[in-house]
C-alpha positions in Angstrom: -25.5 22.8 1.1 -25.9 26.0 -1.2 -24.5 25.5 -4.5 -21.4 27.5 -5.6 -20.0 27.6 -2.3 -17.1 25.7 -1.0 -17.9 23.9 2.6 -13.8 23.3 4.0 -13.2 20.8 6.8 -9.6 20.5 8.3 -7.7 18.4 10.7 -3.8 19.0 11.6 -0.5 17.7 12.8 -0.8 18.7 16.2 -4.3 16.7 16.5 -6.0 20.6 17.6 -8.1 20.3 15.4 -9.4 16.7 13.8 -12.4 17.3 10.8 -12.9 20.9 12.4 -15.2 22.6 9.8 -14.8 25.8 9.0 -16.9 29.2 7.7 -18.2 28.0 4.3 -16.7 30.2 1.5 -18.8 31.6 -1.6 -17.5 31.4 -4.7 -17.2 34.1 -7.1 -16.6 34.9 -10.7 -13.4 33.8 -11.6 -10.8 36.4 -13.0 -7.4 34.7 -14.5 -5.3 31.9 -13.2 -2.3 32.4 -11.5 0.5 29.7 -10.5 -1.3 28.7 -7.6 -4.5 28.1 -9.0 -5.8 24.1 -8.3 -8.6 24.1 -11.4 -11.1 21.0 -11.2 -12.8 19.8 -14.3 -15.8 17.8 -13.4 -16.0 16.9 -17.2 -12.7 14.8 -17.4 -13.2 11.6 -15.1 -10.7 8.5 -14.2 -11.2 5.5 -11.6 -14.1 5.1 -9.4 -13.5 4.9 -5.7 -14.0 1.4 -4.4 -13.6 2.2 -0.2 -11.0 3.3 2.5 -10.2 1.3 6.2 -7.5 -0.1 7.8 -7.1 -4.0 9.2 -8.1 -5.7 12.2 -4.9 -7.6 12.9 -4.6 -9.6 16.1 -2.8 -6.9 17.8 -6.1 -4.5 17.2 -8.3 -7.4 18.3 -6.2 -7.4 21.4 -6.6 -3.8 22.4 -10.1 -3.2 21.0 -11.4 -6.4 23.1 -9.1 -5.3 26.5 -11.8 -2.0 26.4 -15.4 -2.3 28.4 -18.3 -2.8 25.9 -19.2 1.0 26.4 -15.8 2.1 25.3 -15.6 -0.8 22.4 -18.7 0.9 21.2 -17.5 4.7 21.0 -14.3 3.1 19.1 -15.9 1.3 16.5 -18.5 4.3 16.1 -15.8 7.0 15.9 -14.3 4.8 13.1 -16.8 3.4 10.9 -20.0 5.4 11.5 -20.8 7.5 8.4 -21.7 11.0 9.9 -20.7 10.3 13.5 -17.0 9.4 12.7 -14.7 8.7 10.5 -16.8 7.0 8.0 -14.6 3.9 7.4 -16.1 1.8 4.4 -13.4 -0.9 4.0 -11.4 -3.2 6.1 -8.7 -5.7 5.5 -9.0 -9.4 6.9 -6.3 -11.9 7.3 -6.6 -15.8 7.0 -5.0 -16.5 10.3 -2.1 -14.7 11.6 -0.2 -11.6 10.5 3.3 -10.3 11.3 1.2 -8.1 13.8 0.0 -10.7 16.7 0.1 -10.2 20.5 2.0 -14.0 20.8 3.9 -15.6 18.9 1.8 -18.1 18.6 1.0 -18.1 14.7 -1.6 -20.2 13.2 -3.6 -21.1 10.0 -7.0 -22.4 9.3 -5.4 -26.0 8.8 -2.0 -26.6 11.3 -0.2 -29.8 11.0 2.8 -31.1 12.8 5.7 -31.5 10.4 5.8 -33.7 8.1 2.3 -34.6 7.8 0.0 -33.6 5.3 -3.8 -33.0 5.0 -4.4 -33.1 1.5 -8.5 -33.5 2.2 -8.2 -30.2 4.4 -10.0 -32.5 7.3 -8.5 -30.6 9.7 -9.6 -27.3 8.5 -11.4 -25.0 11.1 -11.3 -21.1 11.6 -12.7 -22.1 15.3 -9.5 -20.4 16.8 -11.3 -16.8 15.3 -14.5 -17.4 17.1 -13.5 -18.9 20.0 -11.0 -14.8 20.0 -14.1 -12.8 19.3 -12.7 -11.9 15.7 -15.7 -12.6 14.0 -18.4 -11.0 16.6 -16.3 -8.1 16.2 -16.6 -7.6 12.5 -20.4 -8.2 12.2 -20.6 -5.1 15.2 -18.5 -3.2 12.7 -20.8 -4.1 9.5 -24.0 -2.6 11.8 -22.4 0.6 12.2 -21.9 0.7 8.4 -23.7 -1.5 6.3 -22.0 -0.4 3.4 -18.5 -1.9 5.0 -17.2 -3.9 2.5 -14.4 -6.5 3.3 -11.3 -8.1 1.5 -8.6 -10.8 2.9 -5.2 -11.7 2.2 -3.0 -14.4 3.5 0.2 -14.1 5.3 1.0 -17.8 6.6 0.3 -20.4 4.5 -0.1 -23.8 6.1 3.8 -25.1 6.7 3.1 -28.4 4.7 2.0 -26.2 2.1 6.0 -25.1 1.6 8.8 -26.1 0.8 10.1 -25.4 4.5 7.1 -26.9 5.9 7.3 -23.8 8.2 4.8 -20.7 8.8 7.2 -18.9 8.8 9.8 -18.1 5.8 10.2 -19.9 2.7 8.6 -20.4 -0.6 5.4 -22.1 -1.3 5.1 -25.7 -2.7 3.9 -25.8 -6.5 2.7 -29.4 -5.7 0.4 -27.7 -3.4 -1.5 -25.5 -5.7 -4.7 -27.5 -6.3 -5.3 -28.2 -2.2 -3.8 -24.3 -1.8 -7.0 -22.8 -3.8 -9.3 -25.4 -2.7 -8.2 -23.7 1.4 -8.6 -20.5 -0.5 -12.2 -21.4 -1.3 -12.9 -22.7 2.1 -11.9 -19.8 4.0 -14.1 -17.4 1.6 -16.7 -20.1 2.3 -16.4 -19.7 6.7 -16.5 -16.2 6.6 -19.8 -16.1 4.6 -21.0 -18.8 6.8 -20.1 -16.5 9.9 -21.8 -13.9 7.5 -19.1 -11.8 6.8 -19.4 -11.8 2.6 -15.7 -10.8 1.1 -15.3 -8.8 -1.7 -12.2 -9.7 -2.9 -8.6 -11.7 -1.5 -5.3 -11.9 -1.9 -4.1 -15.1 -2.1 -0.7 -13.8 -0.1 0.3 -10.7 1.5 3.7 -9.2 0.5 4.3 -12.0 -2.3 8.1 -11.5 -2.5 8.6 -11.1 0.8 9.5 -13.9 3.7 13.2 -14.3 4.3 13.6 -11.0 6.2 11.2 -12.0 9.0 10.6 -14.4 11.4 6.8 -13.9 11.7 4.1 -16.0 8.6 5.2 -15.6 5.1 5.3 -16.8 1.9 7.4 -16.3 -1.0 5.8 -16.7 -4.4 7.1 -16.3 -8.0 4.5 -15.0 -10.3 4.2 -18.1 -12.0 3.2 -20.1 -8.8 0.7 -17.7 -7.9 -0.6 -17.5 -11.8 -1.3 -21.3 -11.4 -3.0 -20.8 -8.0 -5.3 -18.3 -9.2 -6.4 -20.6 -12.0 -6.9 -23.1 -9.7 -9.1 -20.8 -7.4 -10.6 -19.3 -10.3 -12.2 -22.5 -11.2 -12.8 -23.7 -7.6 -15.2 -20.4 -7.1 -16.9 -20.8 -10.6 -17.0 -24.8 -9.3 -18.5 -23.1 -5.9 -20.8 -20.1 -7.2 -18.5 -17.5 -5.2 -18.5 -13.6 -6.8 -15.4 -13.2 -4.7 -12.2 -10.7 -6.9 -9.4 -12.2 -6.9 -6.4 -10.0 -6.6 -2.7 -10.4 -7.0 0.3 -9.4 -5.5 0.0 -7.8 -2.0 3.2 -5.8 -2.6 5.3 -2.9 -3.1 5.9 -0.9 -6.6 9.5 -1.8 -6.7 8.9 -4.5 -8.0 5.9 -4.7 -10.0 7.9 -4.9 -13.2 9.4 -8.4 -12.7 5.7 -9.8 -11.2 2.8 -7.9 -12.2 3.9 -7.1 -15.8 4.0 -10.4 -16.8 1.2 -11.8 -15.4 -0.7 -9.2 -17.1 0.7 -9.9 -20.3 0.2 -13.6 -19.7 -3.4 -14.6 -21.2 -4.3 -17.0 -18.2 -3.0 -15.0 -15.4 -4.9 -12.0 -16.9 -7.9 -14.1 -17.4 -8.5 -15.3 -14.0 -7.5 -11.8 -12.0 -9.9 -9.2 -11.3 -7.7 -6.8 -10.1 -4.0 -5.5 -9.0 -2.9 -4.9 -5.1 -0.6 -2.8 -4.1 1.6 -1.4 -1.2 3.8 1.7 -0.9 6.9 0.8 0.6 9.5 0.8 -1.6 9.2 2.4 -5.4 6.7 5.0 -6.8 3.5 5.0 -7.6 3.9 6.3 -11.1 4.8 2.3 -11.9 1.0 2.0 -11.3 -0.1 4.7 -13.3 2.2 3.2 -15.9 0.6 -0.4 -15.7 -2.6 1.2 -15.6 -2.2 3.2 -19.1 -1.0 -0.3 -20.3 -4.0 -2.0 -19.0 -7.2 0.2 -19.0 -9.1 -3.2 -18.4 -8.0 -3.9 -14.6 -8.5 -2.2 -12.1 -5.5 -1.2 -9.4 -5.9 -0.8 -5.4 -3.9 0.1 -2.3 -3.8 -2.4 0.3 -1.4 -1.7 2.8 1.0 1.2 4.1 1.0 3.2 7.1 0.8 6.7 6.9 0.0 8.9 10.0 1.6 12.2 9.2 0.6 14.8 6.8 3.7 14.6 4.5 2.5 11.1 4.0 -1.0 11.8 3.1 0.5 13.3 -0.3 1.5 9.7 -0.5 -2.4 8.8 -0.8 -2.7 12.1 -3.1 -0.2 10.5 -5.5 -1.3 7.0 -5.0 -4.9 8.2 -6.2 -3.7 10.5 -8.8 -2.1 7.4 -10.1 -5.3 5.0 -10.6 -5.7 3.8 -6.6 -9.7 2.7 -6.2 -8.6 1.9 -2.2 -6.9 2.8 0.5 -6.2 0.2 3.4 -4.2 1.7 6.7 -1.6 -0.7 8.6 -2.9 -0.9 11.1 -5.9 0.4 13.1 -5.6 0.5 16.8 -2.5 -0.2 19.4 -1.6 0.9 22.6 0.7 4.2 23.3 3.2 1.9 22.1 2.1 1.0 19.0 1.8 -2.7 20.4 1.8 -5.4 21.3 3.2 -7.0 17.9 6.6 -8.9 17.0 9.4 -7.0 15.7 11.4 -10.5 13.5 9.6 -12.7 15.2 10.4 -11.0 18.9 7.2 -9.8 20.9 6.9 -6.6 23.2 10.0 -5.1 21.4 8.9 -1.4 20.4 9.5 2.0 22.3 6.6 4.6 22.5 6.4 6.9 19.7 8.2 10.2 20.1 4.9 11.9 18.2 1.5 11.8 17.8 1.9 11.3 14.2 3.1 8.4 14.4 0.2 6.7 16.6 -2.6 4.0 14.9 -5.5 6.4 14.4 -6.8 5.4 17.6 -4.5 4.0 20.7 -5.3 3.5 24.8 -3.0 2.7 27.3 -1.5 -0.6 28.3 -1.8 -0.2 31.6 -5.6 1.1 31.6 -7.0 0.1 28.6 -10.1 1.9 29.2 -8.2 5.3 28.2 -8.3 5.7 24.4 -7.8 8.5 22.6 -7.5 9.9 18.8 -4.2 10.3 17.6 -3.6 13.2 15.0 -3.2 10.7 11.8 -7.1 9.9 12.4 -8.2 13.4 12.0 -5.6 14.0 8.7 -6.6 10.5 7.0 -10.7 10.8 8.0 -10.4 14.0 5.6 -10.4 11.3 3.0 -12.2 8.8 4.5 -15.3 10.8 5.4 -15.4 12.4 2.4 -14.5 10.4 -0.6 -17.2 8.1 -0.4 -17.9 4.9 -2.6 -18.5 5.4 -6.4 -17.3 8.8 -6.2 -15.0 9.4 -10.0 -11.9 11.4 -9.8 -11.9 13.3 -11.8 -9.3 15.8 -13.1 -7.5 18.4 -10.7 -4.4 20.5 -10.9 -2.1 18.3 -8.6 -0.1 21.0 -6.9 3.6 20.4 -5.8 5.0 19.2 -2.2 6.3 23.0 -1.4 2.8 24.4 -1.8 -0.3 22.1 -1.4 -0.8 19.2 -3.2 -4.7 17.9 -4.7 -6.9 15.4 -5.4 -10.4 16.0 -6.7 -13.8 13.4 -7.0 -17.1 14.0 -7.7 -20.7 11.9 -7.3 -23.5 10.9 -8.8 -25.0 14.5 -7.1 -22.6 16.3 -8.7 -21.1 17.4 -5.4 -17.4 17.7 -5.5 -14.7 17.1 -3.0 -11.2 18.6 -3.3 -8.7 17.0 -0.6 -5.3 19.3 -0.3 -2.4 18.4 1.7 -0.3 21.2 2.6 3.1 19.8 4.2 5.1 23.3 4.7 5.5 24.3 7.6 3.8 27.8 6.7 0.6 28.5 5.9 -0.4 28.4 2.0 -2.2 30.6 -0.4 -3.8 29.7 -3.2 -6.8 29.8 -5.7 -9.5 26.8 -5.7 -11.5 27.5 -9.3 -14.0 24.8 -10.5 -15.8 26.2 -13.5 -16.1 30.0 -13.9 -15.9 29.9 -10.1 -13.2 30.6 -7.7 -12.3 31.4 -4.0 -8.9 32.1 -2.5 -7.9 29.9 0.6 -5.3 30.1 3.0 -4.6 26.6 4.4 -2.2 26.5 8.1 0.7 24.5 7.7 1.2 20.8 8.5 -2.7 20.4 7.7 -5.4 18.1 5.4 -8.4 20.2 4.5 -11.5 18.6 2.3 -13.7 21.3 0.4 -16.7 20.5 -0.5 -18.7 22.2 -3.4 -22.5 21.5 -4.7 -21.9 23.1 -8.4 -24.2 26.1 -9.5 -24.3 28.3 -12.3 -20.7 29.4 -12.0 -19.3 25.8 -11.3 -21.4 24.8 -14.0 -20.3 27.4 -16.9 -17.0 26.2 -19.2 -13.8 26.1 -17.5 -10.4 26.4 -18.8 -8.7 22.8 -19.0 -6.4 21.6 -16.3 -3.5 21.4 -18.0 -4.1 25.2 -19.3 -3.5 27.1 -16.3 0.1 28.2 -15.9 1.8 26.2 -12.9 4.6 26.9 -10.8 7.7 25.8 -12.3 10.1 24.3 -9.7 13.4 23.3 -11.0 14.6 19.9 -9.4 17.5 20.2 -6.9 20.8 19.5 -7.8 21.9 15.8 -7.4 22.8 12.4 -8.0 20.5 9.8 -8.4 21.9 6.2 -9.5 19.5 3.8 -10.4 20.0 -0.1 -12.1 19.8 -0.1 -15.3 21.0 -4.0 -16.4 21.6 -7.4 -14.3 24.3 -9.4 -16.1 24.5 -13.1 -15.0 27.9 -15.2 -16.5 28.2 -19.0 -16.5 26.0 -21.9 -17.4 22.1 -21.7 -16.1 22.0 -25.0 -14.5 20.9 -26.2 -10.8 24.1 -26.7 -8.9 25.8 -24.5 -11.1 27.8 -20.9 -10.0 26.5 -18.4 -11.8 28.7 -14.8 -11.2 26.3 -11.6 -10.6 26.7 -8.1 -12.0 24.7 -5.0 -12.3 25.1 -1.9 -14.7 24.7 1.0 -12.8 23.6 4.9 -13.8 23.8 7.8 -12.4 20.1 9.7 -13.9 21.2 12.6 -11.7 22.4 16.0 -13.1 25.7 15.8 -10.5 28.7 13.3 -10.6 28.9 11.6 -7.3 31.6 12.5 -5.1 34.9 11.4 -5.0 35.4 7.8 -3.0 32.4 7.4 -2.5 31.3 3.6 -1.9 28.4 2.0 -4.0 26.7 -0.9 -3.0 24.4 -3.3 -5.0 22.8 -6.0 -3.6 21.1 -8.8 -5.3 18.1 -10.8 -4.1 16.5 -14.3 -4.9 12.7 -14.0 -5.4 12.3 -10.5 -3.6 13.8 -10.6 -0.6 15.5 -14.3 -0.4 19.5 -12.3 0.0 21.7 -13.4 -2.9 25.0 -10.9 -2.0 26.2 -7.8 -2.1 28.8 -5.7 -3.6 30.4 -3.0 -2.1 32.6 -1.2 -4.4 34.9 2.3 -4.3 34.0 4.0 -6.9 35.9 7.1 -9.3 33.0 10.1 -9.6 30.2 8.7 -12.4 29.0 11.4 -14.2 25.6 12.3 -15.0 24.2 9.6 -17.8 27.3 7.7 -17.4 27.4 4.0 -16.7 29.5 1.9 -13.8 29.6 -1.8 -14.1 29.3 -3.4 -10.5 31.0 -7.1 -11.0 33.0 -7.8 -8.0 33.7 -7.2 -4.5 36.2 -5.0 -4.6 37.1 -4.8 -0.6 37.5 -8.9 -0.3 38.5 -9.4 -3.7 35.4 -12.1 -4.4 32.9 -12.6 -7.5 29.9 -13.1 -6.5 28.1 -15.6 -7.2 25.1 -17.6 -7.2 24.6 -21.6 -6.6 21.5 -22.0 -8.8 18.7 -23.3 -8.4 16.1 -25.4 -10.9 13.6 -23.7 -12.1 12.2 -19.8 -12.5 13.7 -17.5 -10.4 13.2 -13.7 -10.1 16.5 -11.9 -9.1 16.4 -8.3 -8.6 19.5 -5.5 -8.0 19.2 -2.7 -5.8 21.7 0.1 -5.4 22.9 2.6 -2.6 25.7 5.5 -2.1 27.2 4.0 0.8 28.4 7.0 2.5 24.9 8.9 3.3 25.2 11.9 1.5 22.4 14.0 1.4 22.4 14.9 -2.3 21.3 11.3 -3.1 17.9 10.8 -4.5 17.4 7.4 -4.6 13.8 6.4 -4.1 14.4 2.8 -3.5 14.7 1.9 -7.4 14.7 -2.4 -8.0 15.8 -3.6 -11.4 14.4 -7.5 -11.5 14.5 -10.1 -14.2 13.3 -13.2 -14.6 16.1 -16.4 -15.5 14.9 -20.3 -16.0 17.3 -22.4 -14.5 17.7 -26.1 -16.0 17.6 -29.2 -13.3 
């Protein structure tokens, strides 16, 4: 590469063109910003990047293994190989099954029939994974890239581990902590043995989550999975395992009511070594916020699916935000995206109407030996090839959605690599300055370019700061936007009890909602366990203005809650019932946290 020139790769929508490079660009001495200016400064630096994959869920297993050896080969090398594809450094692992398998056969490293316990673990085994190839498949992944590293979550834990004694739904068992982290320690243990070292686990995927799916879960509080990471904590010192421990597995929404206080909680911040998160539901500005609070941990992306390039400025924000990961869901499917369960149903899924909206690689079920590339591996290898391991962001003008927006990182050669999303659908001019040098860029719509740039004397000279160069100004659009702003709970909080719900509502917007419109709140046990919802007419709330949601209007109820002992998380979400397009509600979850007395 010749310094002070900008080397620009691009993939788009359509899949034409998937890490196409393009005529290098030299840059020249820069003149004076204008609003479209993305400025990098190498000087200012934030998180280092950890790695970027996807998962190898049963139903990728399925499809990768229904391919002849020669056509196994080309996929893993288009995905993981460092200069010949996609450059893949990081892959997700489950313990067991996911909500993604090709039967509905779910299982766990230690089954038992109901009602019978194995408090030794005797019948532990992860046999079922070699006898299926899983692990063979891995270690052909890690000689592709040796630099793959690997993390693991858990969806089911073992049914006598719950209070259900079920896979599937549920909560887990506090009584089942010390034997929970102990089958923690031994999975960690047979992957290493099948030499496949992990770098870090979750000890559940999607912790609030289980009630609103028929395929393994888990529902945790944070104080059950506080205790269990103690537990494991000491079981690896115990066992001489470097293994991270992360918590959480779940979405921003409702970090607030989990994450917060188990980072303000001495113990649970003690035994962590890190924060996992997913993007569906909330923003990622609630990890930027934790991670201002707590410079110490460190914060990573572990699951969402995005395919089409308005989603990539998903993983601009997410990064922009504190993310040291990125982990796809999921990797590879047939045109379908299948074979997995939808609730617990298999085979129930209708081909996608657009390529965006593939896995990043997918062959036919029919003739399995036909694969092909979908569009989302061409706009997400633009990170993945590019922003290798140990690379700093560091700071970059971040753009706006109706132009392009911009993430920047740098490594230890100096050599920097500016990712731009441009969502439009027209093509998009602006300037790219790092330094005292600049070049002007026109990026085609629906597109994710990378630009490379080895700094030289003009990239090295003083540049003006980020936040100094004048930046498009775009007023927000006129709207309402309620959100939950307090959860009121009336009667005594005692098991057995009937405890009447409410929720404060405000509308954040700079509109009054319209007339008749219909408000809904709904509450929820836990995360996702469903308490009830109200459904209320409301009078126009104006903006800053509060409505207090107490009762169902339409059946003249209260609603109410038979508690239950112990801590509970309950958490309010609010809709406009009515669909109108002015709402701007981005999934906002109020959630507290109420002790209930046996």
């Amino acid at each position: 590469m010749m310094k002070d020139t900008v080397y620009m790769t691009i993939s788009n929508s359509s899949g034409e063109k998937m890490l196409t490079p393009q005529e290098p660009m030299a840059l020249n001495k820069a003149v004076t910003c204008n609003d479209k200016t993305l400025i990098i400064d190498p000087k200012v630096t934030h998180q280092p990047m950890l790695g970027m994959g996807g998962t190898w869920t049963d139903t990728d297993v399925y499809n990768l293994l229904r391919m002849n050896k020669k056509q196994q080969d080309d996929v893993l090398e288009a995905l993981f190989h460092p200069t010949k594809g996609a450059g893949w450094n990081f892959m997700r692992l489950p313990f067991g099954s996911t909500d993604w398998e090709s039967t509905c056969d779910y299982y766990t490293y230690d089954d038992m029939p109901r009602g019978q316990m194995d408090w030794e673990l005797t019948h532990f085994s992860v046999q079922r994974d070699i006898d299926r190839g899983f692990f063979d498949l891995i270690r052909r992944t890690m000689k592709i890239n040796p630099d793959l590293l690997f993390m693991a979550s858990v969806w089911g834990v073992p049914g006598w581990m719950k209070e259900n004694q079920s896979i599937m739904f549920g909560r887990f068992d506090p009584a089942c902590t010390n034997v929970y982290a102990k089958y923690l320690r031994m999975c960690v243990e047979a992957f290493k043995d099948q030499g496949i070292p992990l770098y870090a686990i979750t000890p559940q995927n999607e912790s609030l989550t289980s009630d609103d799916r028929a395929t393994p879960a888990c529902r945790f509080t944070w104080r059950m999975q506080k205790d269990v990471i103690i537990a494991l904590r000491k079981e690896f010192l115990e066992h001489d395992i470097n293994t991270k421990i992360w918590v959480y597995d779940h979405n921003f929404d409702m970090a607030r009511a989990f994450v917060e206080p188990m980072l303000k909680d001495p113990e649970a911040h003690g035994a962590l070594d890190g924060v996992a998160f997913h993007d569906y539901g909330g923003s990622p500005k609630e990890m930027g916020r934790l991670q201002k609070m707590y410079p110490d941990i460190p914060f990573y992306m572990t699951e969402r699916y995005i395919s089409a390039v308005d989603h990539m400025d998903n993983y601009i924000q997410q990064l922009r935000n504190g993310a040291r990961s990125y982990v796809q869901w999921t990797t590879i499917s047939d045109e379908y995206r299948g074979p997995h369960q939808l609730v617990g149903n298999p085979f129930v899924y209708r081909k996608p109407t657009s390529q965006d909206y593939q896995t990043f690689i997918y062959n036919l079920k029919e003739e399995p030996n036909s694969w092909y590339k979908a569009a989302s591996y061409g706009l997400y290898g633009q990170f993945t090839k590019f922003i290798k391991r140990d690379m700093v962001r560091v700071d970059c003008t971040g753009g706006h959605k109706e132009w392009v927006t911009a993430v920047a990182f740098k490594g230890d050669d100096e050599k920097i690599v500016v990712v731009v999303v441009n969502q439009t659908d027209k093509s998009q001019t602006f300037t790219l300055r790092v330094g005292d040098g600049e070049t002007h860029i026109n990026q085609e719509a629906k597109s994710v370019a990378s630009y490379e740039v080895l700094p030289g004397c003009l990239c090295l000279s003083d540049s003006i700061a980020v936040d100094d160069c004048p930046q498009t100004v775009l007023t927000p659009p006129d709207c309402f936007d309620l959100e939950p702003v307090e959860i009121l709970l009336s009667g005594e909080l005692k098991e057995g009890k009937e405890i009447e719900l409410s929720c404060k509502v405000r509308n954040v917007g700079n509109l009054p909602t319209p007339k008749n419109a219909t408000l809904r709140v709904q509450f929820s046990l836990d995360g996702d366990c469903f308490i009830a919802k109200s459904t209320t007419c409301i009078q126009p709330i104006f903006p800053g203005n509060d409505v207090l949601v107490h009762c169902n209007v339409p059946f003249g109820k209260k609603l109410t809650w038979t508690a239950e002992a112990g801590y509970h998380l309950i958490f309010a979400s609010v809709d406009i019932g009515n669909c109108y397009p002015e709402l701007n509600i981005d999934n906002n979850k109020l959630g507290i946290e109420v002790f209930i007395e046996s």
